[in-house]
Biopython code that builds the backbone (N, CA, C, O; Angstrom):
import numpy as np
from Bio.PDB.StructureBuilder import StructureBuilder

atoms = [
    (1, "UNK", "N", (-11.149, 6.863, 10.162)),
    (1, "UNK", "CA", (-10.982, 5.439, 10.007)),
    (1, "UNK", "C", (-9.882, 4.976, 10.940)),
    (1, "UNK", "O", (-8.808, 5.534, 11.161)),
    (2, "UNK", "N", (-10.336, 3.896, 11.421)),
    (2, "UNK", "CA", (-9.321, 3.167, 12.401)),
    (2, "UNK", "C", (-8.773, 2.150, 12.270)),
    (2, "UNK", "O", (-9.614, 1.287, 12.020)),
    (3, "UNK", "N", (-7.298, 1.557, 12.317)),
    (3, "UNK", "CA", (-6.808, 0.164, 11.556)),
    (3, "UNK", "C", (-5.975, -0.483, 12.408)),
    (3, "UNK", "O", (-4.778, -0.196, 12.397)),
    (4, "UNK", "N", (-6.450, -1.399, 13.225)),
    (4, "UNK", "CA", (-5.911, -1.917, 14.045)),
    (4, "UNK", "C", (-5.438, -3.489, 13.428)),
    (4, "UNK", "O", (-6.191, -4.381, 13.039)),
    (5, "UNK", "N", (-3.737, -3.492, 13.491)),
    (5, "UNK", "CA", (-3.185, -4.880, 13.150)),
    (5, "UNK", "C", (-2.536, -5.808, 13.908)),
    (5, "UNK", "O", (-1.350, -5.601, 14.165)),
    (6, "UNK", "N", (-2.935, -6.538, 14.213)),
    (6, "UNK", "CA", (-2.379, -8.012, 15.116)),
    (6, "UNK", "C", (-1.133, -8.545, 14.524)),
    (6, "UNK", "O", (-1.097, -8.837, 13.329)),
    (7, "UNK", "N", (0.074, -8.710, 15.441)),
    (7, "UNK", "CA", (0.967, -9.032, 14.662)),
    (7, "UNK", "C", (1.642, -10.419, 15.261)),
    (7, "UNK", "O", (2.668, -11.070, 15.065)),
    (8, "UNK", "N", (0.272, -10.506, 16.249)),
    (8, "UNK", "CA", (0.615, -12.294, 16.768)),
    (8, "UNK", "C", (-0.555, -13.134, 15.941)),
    (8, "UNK", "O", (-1.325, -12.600, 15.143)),
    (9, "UNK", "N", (-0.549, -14.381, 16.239)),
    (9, "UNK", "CA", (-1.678, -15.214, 15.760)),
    (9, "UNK", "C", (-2.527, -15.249, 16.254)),
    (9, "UNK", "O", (-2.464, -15.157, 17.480)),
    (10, "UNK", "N", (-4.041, -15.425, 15.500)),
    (10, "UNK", "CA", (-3.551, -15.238, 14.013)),
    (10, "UNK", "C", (-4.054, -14.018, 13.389)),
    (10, "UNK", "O", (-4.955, -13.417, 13.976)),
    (11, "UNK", "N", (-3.615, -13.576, 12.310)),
    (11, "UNK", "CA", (-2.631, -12.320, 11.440)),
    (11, "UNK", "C", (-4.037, -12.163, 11.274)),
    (11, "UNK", "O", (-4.677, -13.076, 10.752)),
    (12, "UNK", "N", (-4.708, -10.910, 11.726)),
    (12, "UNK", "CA", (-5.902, -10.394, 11.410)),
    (12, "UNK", "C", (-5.811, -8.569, 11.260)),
    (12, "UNK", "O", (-5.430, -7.751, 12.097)),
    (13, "UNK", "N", (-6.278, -8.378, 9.980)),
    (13, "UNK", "CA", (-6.694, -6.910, 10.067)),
    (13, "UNK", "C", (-8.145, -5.874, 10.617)),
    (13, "UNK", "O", (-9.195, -6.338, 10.175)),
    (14, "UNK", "N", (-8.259, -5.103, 11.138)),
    (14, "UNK", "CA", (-9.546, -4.813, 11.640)),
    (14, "UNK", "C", (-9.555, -3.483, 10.871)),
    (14, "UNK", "O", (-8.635, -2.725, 11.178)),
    (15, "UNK", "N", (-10.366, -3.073, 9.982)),
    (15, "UNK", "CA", (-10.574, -1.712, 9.885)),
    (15, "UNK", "C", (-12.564, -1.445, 10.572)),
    (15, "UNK", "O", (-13.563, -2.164, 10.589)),
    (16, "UNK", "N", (-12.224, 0.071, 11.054)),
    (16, "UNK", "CA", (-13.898, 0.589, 11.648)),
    (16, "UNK", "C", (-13.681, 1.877, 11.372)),
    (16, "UNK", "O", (-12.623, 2.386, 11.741)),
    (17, "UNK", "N", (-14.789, 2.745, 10.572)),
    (17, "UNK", "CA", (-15.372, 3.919, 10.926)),
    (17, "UNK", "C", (-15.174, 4.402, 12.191)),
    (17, "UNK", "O", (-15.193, 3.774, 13.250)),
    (18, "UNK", "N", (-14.938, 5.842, 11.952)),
    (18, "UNK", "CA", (-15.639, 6.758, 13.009)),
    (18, "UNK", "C", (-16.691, 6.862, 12.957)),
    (18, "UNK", "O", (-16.887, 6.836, 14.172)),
    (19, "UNK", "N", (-17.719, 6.979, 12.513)),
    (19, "UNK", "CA", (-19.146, 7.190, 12.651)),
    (19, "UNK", "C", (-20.148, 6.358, 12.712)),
    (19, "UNK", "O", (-20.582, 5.462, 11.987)),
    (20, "UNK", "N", (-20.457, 6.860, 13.799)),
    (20, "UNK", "CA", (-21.643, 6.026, 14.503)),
    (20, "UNK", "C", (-22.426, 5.297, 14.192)),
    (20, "UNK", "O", (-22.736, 4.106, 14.235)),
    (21, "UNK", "N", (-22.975, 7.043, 13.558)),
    (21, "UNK", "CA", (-24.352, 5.856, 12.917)),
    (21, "UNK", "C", (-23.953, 4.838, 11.814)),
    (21, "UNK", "O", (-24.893, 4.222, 11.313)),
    (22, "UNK", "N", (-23.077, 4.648, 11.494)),
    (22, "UNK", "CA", (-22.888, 3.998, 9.963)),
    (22, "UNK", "C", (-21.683, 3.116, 10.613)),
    (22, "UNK", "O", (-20.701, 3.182, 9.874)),
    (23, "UNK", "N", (-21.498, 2.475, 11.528)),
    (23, "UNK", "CA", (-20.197, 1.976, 12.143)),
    (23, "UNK", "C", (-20.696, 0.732, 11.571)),
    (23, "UNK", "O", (-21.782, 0.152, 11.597)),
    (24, "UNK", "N", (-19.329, 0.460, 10.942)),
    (24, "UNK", "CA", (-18.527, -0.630, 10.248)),
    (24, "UNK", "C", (-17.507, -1.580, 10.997)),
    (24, "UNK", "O", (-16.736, -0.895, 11.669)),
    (25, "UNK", "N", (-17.325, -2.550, 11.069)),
    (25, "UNK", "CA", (-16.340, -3.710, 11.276)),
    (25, "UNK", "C", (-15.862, -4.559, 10.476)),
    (25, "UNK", "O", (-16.649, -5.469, 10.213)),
    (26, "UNK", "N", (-14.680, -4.625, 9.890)),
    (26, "UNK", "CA", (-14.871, -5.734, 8.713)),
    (26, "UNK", "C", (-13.302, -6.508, 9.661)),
    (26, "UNK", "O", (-12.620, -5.715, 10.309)),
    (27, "UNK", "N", (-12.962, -7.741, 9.645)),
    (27, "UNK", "CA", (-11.816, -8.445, 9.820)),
    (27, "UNK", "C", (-11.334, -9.238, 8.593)),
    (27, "UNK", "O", (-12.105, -9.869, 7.870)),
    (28, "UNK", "N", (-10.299, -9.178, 8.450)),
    (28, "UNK", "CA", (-9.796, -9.993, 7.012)),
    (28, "UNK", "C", (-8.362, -10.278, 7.489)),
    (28, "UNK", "O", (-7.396, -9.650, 7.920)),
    (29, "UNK", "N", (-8.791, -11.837, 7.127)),
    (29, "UNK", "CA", (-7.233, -12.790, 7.815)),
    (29, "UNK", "C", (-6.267, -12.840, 6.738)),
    (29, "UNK", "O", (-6.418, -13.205, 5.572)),
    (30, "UNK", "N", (-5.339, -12.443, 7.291)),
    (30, "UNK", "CA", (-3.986, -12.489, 6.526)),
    (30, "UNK", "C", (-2.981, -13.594, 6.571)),
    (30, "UNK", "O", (-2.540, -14.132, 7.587)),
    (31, "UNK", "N", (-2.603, -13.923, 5.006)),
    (31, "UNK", "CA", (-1.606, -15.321, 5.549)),
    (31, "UNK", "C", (-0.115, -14.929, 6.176)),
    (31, "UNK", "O", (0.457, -14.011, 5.587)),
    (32, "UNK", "N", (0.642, -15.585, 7.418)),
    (32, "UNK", "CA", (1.597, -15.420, 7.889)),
    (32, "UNK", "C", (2.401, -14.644, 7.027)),
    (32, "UNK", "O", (1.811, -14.093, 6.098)),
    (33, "UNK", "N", (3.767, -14.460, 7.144)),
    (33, "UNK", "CA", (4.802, -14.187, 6.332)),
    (33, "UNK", "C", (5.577, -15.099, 6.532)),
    (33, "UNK", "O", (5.825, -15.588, 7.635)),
    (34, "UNK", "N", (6.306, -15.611, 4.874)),
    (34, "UNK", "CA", (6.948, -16.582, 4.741)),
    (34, "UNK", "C", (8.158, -16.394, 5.173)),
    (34, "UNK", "O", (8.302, -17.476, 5.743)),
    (35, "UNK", "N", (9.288, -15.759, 5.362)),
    (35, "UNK", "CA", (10.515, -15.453, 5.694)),
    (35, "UNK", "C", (10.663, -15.425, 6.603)),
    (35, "UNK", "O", (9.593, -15.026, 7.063)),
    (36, "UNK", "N", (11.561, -15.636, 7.662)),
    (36, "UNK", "CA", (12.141, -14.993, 8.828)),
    (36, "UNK", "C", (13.522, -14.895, 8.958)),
    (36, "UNK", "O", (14.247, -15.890, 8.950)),
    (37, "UNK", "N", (14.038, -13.458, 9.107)),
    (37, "UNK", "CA", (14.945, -13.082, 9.143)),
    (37, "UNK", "C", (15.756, -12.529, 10.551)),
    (37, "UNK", "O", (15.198, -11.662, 11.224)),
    (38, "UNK", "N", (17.152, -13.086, 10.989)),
    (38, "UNK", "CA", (17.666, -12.632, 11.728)),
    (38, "UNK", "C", (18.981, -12.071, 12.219)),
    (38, "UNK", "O", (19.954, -12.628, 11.711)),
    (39, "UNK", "N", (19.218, -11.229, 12.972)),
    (39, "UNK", "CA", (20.702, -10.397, 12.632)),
    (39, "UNK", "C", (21.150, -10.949, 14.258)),
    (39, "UNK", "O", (20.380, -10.946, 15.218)),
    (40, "UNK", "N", (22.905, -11.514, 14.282)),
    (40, "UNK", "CA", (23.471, -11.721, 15.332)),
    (40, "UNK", "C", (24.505, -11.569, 15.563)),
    (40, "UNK", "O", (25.418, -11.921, 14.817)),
    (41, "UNK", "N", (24.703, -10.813, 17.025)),
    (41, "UNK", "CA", (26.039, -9.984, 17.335)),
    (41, "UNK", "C", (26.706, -11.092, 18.544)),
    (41, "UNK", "O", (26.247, -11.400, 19.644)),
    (42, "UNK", "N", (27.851, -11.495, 17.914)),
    (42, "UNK", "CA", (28.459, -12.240, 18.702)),
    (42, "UNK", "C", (27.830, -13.729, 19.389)),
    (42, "UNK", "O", (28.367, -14.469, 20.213)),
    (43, "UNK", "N", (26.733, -13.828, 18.839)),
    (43, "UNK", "CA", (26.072, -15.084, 18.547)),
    (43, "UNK", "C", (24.786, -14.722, 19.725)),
    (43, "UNK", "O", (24.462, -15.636, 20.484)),
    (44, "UNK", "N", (24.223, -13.644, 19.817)),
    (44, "UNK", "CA", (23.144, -13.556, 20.428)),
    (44, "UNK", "C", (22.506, -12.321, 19.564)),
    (44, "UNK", "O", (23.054, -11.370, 19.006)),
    (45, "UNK", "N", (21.456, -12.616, 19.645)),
    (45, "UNK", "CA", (19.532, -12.321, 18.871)),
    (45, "UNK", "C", (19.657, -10.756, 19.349)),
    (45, "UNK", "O", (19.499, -10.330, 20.493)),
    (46, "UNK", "N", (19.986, -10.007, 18.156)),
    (46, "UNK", "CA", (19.781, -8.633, 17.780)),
    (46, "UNK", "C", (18.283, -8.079, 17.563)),
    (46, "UNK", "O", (17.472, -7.573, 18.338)),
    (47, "UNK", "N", (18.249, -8.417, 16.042)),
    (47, "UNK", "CA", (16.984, -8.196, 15.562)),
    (47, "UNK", "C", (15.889, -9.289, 14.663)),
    (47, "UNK", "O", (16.321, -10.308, 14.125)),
    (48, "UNK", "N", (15.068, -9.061, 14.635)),
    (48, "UNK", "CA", (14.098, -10.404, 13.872)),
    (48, "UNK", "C", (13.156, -9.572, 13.287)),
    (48, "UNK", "O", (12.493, -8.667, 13.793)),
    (49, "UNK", "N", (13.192, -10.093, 11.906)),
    (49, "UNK", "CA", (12.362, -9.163, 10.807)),
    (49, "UNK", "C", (11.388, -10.044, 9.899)),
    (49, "UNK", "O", (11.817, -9.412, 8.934)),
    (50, "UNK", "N", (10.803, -10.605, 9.530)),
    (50, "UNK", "CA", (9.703, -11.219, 8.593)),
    (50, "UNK", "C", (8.803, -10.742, 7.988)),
    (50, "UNK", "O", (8.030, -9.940, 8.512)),
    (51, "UNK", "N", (8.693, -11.205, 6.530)),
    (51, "UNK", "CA", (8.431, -10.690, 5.254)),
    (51, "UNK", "C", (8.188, -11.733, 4.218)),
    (51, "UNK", "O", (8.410, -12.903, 4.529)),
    (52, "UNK", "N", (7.708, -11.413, 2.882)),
    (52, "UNK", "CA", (7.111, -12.449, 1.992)),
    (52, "UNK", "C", (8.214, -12.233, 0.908)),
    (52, "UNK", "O", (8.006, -12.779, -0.175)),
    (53, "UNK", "N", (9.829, -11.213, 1.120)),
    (53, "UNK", "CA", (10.748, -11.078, -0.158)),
    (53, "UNK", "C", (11.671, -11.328, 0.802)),
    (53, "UNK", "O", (11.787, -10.705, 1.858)),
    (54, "UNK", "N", (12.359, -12.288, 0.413)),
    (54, "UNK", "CA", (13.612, -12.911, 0.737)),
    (54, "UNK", "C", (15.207, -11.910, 0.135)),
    (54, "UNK", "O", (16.335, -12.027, 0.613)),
    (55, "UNK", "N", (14.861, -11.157, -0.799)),
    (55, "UNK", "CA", (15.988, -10.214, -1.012)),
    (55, "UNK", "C", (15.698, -8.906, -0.158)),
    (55, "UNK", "O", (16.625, -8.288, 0.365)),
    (56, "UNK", "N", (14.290, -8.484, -0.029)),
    (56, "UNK", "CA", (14.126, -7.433, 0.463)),
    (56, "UNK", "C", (15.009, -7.729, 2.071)),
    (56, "UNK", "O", (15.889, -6.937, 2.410)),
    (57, "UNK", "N", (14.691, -8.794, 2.853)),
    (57, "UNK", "CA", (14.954, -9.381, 4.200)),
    (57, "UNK", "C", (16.344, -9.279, 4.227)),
    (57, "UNK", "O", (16.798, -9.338, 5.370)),
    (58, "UNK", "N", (17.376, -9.110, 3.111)),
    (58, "UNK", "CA", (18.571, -9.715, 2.856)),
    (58, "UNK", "C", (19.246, -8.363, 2.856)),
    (58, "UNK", "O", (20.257, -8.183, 3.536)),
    (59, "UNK", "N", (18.572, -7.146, 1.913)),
    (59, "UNK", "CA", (19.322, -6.367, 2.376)),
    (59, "UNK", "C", (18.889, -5.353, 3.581)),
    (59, "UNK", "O", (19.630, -4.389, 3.775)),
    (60, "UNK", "N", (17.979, -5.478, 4.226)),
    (60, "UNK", "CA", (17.691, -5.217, 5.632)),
    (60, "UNK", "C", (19.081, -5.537, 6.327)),
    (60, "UNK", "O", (19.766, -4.711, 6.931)),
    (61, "UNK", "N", (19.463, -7.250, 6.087)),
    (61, "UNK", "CA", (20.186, -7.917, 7.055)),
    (61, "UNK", "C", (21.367, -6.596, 6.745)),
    (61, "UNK", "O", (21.607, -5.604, 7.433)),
    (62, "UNK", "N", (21.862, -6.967, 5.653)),
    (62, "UNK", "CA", (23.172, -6.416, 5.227)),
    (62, "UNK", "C", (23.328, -4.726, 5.784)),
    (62, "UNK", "O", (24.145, -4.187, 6.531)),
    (63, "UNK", "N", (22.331, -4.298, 5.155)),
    (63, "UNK", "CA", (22.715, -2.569, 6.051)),
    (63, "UNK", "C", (22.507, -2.725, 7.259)),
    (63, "UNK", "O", (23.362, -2.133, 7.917)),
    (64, "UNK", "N", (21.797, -3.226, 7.843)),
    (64, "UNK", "CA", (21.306, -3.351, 9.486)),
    (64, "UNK", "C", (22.774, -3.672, 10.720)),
    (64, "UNK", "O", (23.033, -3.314, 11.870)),
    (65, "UNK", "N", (23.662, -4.821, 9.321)),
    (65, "UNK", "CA", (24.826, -5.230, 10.076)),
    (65, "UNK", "C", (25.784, -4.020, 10.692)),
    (65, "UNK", "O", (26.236, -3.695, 11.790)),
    (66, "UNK", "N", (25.813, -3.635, 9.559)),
    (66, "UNK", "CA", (27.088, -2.421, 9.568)),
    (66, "UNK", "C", (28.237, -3.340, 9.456)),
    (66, "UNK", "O", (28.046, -4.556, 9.418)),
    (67, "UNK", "N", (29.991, -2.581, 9.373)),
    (67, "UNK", "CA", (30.977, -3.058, 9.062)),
    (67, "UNK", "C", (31.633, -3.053, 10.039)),
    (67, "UNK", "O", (32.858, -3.068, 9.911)),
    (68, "UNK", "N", (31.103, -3.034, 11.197)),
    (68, "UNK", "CA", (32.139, -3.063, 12.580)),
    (68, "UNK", "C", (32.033, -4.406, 13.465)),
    (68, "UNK", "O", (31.137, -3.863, 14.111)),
    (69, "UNK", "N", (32.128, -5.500, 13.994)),
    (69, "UNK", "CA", (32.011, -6.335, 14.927)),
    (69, "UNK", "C", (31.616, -7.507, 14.738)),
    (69, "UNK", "O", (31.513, -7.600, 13.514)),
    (70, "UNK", "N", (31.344, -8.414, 15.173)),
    (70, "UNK", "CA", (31.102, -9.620, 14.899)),
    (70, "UNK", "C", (29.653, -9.776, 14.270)),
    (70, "UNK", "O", (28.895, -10.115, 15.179)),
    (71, "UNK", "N", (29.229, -9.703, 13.516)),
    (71, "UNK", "CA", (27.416, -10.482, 12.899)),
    (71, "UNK", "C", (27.330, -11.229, 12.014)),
    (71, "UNK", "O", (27.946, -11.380, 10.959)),
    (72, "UNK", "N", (26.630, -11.645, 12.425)),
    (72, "UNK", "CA", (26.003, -12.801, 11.251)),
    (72, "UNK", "C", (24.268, -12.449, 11.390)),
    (72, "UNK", "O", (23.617, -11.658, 12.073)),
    (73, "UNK", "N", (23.901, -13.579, 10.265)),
    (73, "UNK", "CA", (22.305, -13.491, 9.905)),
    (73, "UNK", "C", (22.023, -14.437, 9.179)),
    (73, "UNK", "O", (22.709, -14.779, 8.215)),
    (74, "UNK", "N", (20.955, -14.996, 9.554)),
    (74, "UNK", "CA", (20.356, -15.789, 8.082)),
    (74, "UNK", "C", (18.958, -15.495, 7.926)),
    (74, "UNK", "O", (18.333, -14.828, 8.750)),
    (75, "UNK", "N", (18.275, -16.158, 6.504)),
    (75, "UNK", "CA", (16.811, -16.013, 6.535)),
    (75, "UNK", "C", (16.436, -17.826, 6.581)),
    (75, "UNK", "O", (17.133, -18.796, 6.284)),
    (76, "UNK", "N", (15.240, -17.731, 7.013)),
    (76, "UNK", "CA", (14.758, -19.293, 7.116)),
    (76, "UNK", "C", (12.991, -18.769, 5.934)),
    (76, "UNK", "O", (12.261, -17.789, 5.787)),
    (77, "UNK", "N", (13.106, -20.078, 5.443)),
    (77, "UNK", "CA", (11.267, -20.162, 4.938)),
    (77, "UNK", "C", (10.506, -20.747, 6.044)),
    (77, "UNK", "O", (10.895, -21.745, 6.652)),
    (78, "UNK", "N", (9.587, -20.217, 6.263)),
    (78, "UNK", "CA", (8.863, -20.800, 7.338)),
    (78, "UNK", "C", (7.589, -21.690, 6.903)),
    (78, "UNK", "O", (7.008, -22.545, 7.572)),
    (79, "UNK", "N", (7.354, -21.301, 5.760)),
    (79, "UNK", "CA", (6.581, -22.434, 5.078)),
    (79, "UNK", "C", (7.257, -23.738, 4.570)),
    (79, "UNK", "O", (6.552, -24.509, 3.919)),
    (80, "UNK", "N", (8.623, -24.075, 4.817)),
    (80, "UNK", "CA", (9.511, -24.982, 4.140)),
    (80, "UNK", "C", (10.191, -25.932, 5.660)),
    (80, "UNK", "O", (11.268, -26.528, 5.678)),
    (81, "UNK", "N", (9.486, -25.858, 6.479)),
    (81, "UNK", "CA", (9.774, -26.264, 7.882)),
    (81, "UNK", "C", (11.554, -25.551, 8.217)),
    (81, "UNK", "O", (12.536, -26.285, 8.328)),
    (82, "UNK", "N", (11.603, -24.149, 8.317)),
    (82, "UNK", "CA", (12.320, -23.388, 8.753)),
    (82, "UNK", "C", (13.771, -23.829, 7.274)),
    (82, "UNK", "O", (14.899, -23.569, 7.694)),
    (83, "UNK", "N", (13.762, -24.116, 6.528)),
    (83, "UNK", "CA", (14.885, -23.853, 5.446)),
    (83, "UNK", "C", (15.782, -22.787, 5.452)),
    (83, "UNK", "O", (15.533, -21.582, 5.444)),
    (84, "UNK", "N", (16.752, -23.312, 5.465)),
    (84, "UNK", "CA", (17.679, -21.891, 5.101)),
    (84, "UNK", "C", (17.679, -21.638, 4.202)),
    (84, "UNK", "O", (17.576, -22.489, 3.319)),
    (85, "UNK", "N", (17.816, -20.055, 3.878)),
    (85, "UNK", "CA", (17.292, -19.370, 2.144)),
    (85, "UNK", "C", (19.054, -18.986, 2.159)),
    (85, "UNK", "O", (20.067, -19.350, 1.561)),
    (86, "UNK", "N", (18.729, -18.170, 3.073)),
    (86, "UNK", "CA", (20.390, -17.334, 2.830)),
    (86, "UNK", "C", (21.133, -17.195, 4.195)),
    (86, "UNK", "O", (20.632, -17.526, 5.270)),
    (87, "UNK", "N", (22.316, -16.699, 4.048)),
    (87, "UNK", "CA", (23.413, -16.451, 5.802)),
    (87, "UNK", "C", (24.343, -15.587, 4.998)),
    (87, "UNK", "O", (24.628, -15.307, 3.834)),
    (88, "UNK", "N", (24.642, -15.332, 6.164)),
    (88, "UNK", "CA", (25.777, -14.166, 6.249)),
    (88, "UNK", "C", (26.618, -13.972, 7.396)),
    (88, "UNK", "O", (26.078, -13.856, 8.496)),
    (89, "UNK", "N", (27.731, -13.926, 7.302)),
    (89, "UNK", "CA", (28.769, -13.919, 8.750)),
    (89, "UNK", "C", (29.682, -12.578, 8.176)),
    (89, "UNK", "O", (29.837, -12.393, 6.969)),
    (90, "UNK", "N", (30.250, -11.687, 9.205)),
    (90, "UNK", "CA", (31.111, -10.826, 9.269)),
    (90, "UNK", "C", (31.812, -10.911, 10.431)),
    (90, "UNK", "O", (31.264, -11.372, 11.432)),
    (91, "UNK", "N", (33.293, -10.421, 10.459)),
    (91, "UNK", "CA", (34.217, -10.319, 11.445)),
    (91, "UNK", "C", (34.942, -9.467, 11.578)),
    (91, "UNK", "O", (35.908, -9.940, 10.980)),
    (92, "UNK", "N", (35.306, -8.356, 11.973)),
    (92, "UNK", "CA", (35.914, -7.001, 12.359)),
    (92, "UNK", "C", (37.305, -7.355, 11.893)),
    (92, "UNK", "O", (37.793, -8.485, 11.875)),
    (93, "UNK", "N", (37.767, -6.431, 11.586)),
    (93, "UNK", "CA", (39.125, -6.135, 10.688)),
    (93, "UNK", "C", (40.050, -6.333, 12.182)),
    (93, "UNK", "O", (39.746, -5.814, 13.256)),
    (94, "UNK", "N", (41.153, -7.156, 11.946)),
    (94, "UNK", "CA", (42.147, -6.979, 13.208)),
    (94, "UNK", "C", (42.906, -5.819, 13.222)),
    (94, "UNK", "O", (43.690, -5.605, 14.147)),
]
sb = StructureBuilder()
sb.init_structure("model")
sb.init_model(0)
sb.init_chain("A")
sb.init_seg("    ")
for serial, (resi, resn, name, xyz) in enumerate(atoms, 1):
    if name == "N":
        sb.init_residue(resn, " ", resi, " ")
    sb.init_atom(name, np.array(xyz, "f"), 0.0, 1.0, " ", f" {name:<3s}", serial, name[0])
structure = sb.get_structure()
């Protein structure tokens, strides 16, 4: 079995058989993910993560930061015309 996933628009899954004679195609559209999450070092774009759990996204952010240097992060709803859910700022110990 083969499972090919699109992770631009729009959000489609493909699964197909190996076998021939019996070859299968099915596509099944998936709704976006509501969250978008992002981590920033010194005010430029680290990492970008999106997901449908806004805590799960949150502690991504938080371990992802680590305790050394300048980051911040927030999550936005993207179904809520980009809302802020949550943020986070850190600043290195002098």
């Amino acid at each position: 079995m083969q499972i090919n996933l699109s992770l631009y628009e729009p959000h489609t899954l493909t699964l197909s058989t190996g076998n021939k004679a019996n070859k299968m195609n099915e596509t099944v559209e998936q709704a976006p993910q509501r969250f978008e999450a992002c981590i920033f070092f010194d005010g430029k774009l680290l990492e970008q993560r999106r997901g449908n759990d806004a805590q799960e996204l949150e502690v991504w952010m938080l371990s992802a930061a680590g305790d050394s240097g300048n980051f911040s992060g927030n999550i936005v709803d993207r179904q809520n015309n980009g809302k802020l859910v949550k943020a986070f700022r850190r600043t290195a110990p002098d």
